[in-house]
C-alpha positions as CSV (number, residue, x, y, z in Angstrom):
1,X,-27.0,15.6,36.4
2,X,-23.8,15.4,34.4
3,X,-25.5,18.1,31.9
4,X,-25.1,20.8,34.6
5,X,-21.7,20.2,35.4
6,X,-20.3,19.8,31.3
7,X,-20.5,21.9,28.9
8,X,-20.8,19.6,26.1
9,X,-23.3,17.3,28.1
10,X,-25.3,20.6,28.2
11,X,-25.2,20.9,24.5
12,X,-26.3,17.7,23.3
13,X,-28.9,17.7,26.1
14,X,-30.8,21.1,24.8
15,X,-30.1,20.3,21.1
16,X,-30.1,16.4,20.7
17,X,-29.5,16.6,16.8
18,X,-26.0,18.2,17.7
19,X,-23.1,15.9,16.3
20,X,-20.1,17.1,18.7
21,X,-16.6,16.3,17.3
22,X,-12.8,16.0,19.4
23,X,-12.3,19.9,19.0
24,X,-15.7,20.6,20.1
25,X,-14.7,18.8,23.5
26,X,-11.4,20.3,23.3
27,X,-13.0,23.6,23.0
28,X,-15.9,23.2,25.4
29,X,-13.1,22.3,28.0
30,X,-11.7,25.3,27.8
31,X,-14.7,27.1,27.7
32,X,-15.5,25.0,31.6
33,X,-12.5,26.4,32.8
34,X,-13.4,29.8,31.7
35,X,-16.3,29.4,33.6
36,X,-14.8,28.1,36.9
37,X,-12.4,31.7,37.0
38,X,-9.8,28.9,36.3
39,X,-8.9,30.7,32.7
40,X,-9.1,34.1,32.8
41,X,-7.8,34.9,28.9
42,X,-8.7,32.9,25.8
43,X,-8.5,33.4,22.2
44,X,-9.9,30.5,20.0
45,X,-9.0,30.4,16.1
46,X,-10.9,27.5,14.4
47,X,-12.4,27.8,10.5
48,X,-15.9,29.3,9.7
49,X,-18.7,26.9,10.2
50,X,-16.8,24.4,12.8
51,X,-18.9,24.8,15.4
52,X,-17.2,27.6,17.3
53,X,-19.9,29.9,17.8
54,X,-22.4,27.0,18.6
55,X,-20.5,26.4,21.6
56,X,-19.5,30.1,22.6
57,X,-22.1,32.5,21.7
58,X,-25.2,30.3,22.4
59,X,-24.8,27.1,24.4
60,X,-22.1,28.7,26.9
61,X,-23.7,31.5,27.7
62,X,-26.8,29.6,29.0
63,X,-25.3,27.0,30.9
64,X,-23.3,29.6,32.5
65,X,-26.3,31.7,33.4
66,X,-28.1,28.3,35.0
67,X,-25.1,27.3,36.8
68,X,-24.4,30.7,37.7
69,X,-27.5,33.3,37.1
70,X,-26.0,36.6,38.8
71,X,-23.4,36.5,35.9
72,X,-22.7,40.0,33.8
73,X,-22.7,38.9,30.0
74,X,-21.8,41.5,27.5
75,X,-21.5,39.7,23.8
76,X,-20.2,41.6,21.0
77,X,-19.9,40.2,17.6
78,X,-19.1,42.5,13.9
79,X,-22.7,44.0,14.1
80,X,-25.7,44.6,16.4
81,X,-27.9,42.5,14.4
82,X,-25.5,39.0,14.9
83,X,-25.1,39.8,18.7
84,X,-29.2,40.4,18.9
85,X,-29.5,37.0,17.2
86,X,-27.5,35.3,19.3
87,X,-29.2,37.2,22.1
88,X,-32.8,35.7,20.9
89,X,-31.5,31.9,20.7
90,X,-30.1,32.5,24.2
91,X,-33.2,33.2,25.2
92,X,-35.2,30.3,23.6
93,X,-32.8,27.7,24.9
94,X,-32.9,29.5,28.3
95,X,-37.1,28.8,28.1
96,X,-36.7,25.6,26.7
97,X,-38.6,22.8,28.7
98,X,-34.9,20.8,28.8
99,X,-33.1,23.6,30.1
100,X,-36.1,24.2,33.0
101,X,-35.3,20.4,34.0
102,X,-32.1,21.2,34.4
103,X,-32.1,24.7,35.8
104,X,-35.5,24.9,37.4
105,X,-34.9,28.0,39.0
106,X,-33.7,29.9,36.5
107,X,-36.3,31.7,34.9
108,X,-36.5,34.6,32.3
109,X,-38.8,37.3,32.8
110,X,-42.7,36.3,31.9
111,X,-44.1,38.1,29.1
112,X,-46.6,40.4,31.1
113,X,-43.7,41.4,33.2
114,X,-41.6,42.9,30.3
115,X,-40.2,46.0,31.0
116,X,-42.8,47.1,33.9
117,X,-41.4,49.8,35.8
118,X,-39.9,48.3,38.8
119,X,-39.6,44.7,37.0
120,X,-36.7,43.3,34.8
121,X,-35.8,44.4,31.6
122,X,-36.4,41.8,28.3
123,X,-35.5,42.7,24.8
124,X,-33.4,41.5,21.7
125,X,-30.3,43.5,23.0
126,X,-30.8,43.5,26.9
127,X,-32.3,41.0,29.1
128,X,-32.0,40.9,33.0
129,X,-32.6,37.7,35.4
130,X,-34.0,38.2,38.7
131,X,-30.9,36.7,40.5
132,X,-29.2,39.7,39.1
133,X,-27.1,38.9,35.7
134,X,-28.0,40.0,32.9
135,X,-26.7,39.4,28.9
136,X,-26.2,42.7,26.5
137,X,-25.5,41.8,22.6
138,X,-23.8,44.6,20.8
139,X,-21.9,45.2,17.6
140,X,-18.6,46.4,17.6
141,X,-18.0,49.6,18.2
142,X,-21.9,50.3,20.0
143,X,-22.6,51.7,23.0
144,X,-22.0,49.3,26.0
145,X,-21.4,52.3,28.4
146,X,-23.0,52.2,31.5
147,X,-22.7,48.3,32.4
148,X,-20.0,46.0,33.2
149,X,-19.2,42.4,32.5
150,X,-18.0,39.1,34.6
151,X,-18.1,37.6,31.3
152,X,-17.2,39.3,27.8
153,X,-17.4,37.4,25.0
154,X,-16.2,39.0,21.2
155,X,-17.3,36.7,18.2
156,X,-15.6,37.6,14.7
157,X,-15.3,41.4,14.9
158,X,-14.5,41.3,11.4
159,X,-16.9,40.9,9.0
160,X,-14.9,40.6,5.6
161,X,-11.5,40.8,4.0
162,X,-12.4,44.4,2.7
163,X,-12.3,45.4,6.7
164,X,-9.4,43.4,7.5
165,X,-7.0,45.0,4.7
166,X,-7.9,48.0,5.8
167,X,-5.6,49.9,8.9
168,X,-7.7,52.3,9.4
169,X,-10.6,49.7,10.5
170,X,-8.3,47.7,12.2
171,X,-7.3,50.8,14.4
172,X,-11.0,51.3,15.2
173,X,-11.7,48.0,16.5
174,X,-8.1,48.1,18.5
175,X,-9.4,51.6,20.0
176,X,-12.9,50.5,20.9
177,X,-11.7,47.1,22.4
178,X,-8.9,49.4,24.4
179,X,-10.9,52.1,25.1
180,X,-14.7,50.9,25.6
181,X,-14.8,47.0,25.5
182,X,-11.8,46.7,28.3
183,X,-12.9,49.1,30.6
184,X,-15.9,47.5,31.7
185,X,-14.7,44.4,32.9
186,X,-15.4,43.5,36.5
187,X,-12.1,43.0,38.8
188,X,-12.4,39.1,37.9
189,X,-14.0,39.6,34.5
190,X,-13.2,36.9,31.9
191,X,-12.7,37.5,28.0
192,X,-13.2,34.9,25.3
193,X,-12.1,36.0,21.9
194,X,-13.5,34.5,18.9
195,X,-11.9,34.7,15.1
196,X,-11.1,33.0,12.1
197,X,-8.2,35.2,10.8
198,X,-7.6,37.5,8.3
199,X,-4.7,39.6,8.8
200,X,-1.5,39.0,11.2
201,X,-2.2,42.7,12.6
202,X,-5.9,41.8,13.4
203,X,-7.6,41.6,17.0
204,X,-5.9,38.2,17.7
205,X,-2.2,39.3,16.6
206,X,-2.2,42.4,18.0
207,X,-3.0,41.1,21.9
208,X,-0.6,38.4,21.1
209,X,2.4,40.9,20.5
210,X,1.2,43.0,23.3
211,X,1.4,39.8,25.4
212,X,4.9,38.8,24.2
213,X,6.6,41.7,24.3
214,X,4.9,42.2,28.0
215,X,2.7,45.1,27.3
216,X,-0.4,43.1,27.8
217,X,-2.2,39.9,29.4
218,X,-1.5,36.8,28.5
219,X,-3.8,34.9,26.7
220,X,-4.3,30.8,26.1
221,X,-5.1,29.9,22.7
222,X,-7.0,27.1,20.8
223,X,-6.2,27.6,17.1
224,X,-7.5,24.7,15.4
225,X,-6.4,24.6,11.5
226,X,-9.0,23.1,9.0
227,X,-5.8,21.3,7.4
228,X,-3.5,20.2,10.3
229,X,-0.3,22.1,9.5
230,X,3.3,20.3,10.2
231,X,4.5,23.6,12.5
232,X,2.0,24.0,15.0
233,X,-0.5,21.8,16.6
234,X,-2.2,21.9,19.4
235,X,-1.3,19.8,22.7
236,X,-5.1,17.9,22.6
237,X,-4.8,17.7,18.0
238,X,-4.1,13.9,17.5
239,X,-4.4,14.7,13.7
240,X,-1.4,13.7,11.3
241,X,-0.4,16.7,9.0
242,X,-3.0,17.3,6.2
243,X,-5.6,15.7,7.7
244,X,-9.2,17.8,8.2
245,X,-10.4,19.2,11.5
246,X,-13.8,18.0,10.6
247,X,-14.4,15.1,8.2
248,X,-18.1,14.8,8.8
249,X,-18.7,18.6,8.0
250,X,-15.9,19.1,5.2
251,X,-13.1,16.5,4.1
252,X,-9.9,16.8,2.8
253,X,-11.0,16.5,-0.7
254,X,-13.7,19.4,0.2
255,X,-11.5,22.0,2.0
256,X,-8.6,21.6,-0.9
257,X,-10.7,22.8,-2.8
258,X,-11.8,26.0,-1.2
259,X,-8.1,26.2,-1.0
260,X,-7.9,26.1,-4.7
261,X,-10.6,28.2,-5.7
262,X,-9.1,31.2,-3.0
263,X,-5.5,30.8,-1.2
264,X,-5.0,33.6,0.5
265,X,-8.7,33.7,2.0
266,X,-8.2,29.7,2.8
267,X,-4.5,30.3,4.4
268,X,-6.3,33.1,7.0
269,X,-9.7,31.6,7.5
270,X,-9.3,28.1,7.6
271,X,-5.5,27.7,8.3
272,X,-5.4,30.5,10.5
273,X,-2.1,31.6,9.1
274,X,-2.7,35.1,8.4
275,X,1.0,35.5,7.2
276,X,0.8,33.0,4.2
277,X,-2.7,34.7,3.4
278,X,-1.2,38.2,3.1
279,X,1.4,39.1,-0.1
280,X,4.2,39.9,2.2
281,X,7.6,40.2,1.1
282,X,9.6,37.4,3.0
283,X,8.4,33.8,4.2
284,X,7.5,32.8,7.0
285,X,10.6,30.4,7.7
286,X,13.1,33.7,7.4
287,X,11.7,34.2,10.7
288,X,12.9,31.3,12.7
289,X,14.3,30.9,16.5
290,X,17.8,31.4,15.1
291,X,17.2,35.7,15.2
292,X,16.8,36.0,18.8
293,X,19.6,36.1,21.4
294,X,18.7,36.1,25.3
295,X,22.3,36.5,26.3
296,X,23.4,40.2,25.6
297,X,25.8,41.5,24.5
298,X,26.9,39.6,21.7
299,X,30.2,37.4,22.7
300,X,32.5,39.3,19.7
301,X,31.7,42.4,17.4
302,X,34.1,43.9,15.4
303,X,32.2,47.3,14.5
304,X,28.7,48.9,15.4
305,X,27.2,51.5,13.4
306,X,23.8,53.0,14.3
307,X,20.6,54.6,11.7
308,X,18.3,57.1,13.3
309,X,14.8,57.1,11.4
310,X,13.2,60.2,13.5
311,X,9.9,59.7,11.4
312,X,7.5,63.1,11.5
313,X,8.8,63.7,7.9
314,X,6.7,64.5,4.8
315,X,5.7,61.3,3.7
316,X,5.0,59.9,7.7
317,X,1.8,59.1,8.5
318,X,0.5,59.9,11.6
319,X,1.1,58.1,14.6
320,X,4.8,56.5,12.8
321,X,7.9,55.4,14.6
322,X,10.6,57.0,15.3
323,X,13.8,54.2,15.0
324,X,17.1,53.8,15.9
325,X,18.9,50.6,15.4
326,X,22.5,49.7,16.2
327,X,24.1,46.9,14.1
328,X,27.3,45.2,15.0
329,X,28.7,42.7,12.4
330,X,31.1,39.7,13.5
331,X,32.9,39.3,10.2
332,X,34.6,35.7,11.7
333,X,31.2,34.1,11.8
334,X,29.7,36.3,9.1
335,X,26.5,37.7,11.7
336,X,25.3,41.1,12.4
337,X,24.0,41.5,15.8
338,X,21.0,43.8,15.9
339,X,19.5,46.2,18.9
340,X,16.7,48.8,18.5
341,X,15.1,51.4,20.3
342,X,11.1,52.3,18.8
343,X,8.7,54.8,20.3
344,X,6.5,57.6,19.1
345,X,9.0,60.5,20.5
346,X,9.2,63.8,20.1
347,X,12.3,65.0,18.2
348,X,13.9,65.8,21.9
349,X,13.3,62.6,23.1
350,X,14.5,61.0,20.2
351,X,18.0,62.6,20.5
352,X,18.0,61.6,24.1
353,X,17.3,57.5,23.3
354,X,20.1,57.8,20.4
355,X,22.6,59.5,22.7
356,X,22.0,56.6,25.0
357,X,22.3,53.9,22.6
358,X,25.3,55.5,21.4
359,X,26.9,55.7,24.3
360,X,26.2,51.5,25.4
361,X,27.5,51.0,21.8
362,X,29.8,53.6,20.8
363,X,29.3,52.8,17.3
364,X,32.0,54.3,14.6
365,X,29.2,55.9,12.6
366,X,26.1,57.3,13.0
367,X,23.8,57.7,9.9
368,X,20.6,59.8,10.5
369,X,18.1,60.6,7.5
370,X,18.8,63.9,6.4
371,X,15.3,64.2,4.0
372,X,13.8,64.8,7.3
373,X,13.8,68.3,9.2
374,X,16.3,69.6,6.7
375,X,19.4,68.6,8.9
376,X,18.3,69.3,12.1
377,X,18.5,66.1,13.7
378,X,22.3,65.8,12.6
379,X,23.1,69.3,14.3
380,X,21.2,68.6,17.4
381,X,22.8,65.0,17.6
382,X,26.2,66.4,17.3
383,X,25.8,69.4,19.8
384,X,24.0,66.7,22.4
385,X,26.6,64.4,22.4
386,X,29.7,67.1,22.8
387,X,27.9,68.5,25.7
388,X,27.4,65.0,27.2
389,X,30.4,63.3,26.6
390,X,32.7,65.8,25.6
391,X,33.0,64.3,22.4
392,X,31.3,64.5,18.9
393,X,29.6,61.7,17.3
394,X,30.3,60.8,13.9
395,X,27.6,62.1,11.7
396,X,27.0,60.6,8.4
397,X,23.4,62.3,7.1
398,X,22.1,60.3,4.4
399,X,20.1,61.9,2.1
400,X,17.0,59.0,0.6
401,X,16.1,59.0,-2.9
402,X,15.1,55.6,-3.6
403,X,11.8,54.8,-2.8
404,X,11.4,53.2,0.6
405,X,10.3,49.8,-1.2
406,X,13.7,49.3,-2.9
407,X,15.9,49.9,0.4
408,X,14.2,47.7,2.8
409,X,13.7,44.8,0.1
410,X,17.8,44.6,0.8
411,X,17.2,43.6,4.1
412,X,16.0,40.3,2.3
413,X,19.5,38.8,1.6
414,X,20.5,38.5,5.4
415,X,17.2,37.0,6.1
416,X,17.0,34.5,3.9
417,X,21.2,33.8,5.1
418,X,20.2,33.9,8.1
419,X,22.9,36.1,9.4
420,X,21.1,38.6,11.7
421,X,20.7,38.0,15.3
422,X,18.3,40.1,17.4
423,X,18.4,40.9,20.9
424,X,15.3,39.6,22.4
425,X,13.4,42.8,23.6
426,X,9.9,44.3,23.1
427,X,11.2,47.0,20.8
428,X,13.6,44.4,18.4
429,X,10.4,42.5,18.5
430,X,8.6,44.9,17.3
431,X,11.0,45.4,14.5
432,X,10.6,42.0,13.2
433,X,6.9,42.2,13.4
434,X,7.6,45.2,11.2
435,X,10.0,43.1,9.3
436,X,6.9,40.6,8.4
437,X,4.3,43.1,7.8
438,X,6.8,44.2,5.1
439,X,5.1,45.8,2.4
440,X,1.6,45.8,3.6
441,X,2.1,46.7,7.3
442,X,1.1,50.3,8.2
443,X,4.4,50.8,10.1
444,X,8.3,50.2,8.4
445,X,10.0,52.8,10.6
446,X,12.3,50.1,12.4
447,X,13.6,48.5,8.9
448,X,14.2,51.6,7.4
449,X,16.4,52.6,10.2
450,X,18.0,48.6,10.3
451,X,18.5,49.3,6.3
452,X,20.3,52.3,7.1
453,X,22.7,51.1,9.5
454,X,23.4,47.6,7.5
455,X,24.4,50.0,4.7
456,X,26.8,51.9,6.5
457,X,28.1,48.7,8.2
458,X,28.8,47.5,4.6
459,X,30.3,50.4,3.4
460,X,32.3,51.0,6.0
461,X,33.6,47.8,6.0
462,X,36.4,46.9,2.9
463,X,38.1,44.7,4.1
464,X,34.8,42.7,3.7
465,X,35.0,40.1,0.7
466,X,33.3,41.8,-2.3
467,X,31.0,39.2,-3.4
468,X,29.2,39.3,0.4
469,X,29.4,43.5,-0.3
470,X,27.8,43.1,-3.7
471,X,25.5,40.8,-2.6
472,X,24.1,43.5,-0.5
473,X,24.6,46.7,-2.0
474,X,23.0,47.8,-5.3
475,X,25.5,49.7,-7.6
476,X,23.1,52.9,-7.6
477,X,23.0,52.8,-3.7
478,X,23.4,56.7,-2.4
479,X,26.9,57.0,-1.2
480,X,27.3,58.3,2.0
481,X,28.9,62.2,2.3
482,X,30.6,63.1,5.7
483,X,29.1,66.6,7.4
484,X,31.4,69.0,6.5
């Protein structure tokens, strides 16, 4: 029967009322070859309401448990209470009389053989098959020690905007996702992550950074915009731009006006553009292609200068960056070629990255924060690099009054010019994620450091035209006094 081999057969087979639309077979696809080992990552991003968790947290889980009933499920969503729900209509499609037609031999525990010692286990939050799988519901952040999963499924970890603004929550779930959801996987374990979003530094960004900047798994993901935008569609959309995801459920005319009556919740939950949602300082289009060079090192540069942010200062918070950023501009073509170096270090280690930047670069100047450890840094700079290279680096300690805000909002100009070029590494990437957090990331150390050494670039630089100089520098900008 075609219902045991397709997901979405499956579905309208145990719930004949359900009305399935293109992205529900889109998704249920996906979710197929999840379930053959064929997809072993995926991330879906579709609007509240659409149909998402239908598919994932209830009707996939069964038909994978009759195709397949040894399977380990462990379902997490925001709270134990959602994951227990989910857990119970589980359970009544698994007893329903279609689903015994089709899976005849799947059975759940019967009632008088609940929890028996010696017989299988059967409650809201843990239920065992005899074949050997068994499903666990938990919220975020529970107790899921002691099993493992074939199958892990997390379904909107985030249960409001309050949550999502706040770093210290989104730190939690990161930790308990890296530290206690992760670790028990099976060797073939697949994930399915489930969110509308919020934030660009929730769940979903975050293993998308790790992934592109080669720190983490890749991942596949269906993100499915109420509002079909121009910029990115998926392969299977055949919508034209503006059109809804879901006439039947909400139309155009419907969903522009949620948009009206909240943007920024609209932008992140139903657009699933996080970036527009948030009050950041630059657009999204300052961030194009056009920053990141693969071939290094640039082809001409007539001056580097570097900035060393060490971070641990008085106003750090803890677990900050320390930064250092070498910038070289090409004053022919008017471009400033951008490399980076970003770590937690100690102060040691720190001096050991810069002396090696320095030395690929050999920059004229080297400005390092002097608010910070009372000079330190410049002295131990200095010393380092005359013991390594017989030769002292060029010191210039710059001593921050204006408020963080002020200097990095500079940066702005060059962006929006689009006259800095990146190389394309996981730490400059990292940067530029900084760069569009700006303000209301938790992290700025790599743009303060970038602000540093564009300043220095500039005012090193006369021969530069003024009106690009002025463009850049504010008259009340600190100016920079040479160590003595």
């Amino acid at each position: 029967m075609l219902a045991r081999r397709r997901l979405l057969r499956f579905t309208l087979w145990t719930k004949p009322d359900y009305q399935p639309n293109w992205h529900h077979q889109v998704l249920a696809e996906r979710l197929e070859a999840v379930g053959r080992g064929q997809l072993r990552r995926l991330i879906v991003s579709m609007p509240p309401q659409h149909g998402k968790s239908e598919l994932v947290c209830r009707r996939w889980p069964a038909w994978l448990l009759g195709r397949r009933p040894e399977t380990k499920i462990i379902l997490c969503t925001h709270t134990a209470t959602l994951a227990e729900a989910h857990s119970r209509d589980i359970q009544r499609i698994m007893e329903s009389e279609a689903y015994r037609r089709l899976f005849p031999e799947v059975l759940l525990p019967r009632a008088e053989r609940w929890n028996q010692p010696g017989r299988w286990k059967r409650t809201n939050e843990y239920w065992e098959l005899p074949q050997g799988g068994y499903l666990r519901a938990a919220g975020v952040g529970g107790a899921i020690t002691g099993l493992r999963f074939d199958v892990g499924v997390i379904d909107d970890p985030i249960k409001s905007r309050q949550e999502a603004d706040s770093p210290v929550e989104r730190d939690r779930l990161w930790e308990w996702f890296v530290s206690d959801f992760f670790t028990r996987r099976s060797r073939d374990a697949t994930i399915v992550v489930v969110m509308t979003r919020w934030h660009r530094d929730d769940l979903v960004g975050r293993l998308l950074r790790a992934a592109e900047s080669g720190r983490g798994e890749p991942w596949e993901v269906v993100e499915l915009p109420a509002l079909a935008r121009p910029d990115q569609r998926h392969p299977a959309d055949p919508r034209r731009p503006g059109q809804a995801l879901w006439p039947a459920f909400l139309d155009e005319a419907a969903l522009q006006q949620i948009e009206r009556q909240d943007p920024r919740a609209f932008a992140g939950l139903y657009q699933q553009d996080p970036q527009e949602a948030e009050a950041v300082e630059w657009p999204p289009e300052y961030f194009g292609s056009w920053l990141w060079m693969e071939r290094w090192p640039p082809p001409q540069v007539d001056m580097w200068t570097m900035a060393i942010d060490p971070s641990r200062g008085r106003q750090d918070m803890p677990g900050d960056y320390a930064a250092i950023v070498a910038a070289g501009v090409d004053r022919k073509r008017q471009l400033v070629y951008v490399d980076a170096r970003l770590d937690r270090w100690t102060p040691e280690e720190t001096i050991r990255q810069a002396l090696q930047l320095w030395d690929q670069y050999r920059p004229h100047y080297v400005a390092i924060e002097s608010n910070q450890y009372h000079g330190l840094m410049e002295r131990l700079f200095e010393r380092a690099s005359a013991e390594r290279f017989g030769l002292r680096a060029p010191v210039w300690p710059i001593q921050n009054t204006e408020p963080k805000l002020m200097r990095i909002r500079r940066i702005g100009p060059y962006l929006a010019h689009r006259e800095l070029r990146f190389r394309d590494c996981p730490d400059t990437r990292l940067l530029v994620d900084q760069l569009q957090d700006f303000p209301l990331g938790r992290y700025d150390d790599g743009p303060d450091a970038l602000e540093m050494a564009l300043r220095l670039l500039q005012i090193s630089l006369p021969a530069m035209p003024e009106a690009t100089r002025m463009r850049w520098i504010a008259p009340e900008a600190v100016p920079l006094q040479r160590r003595k």
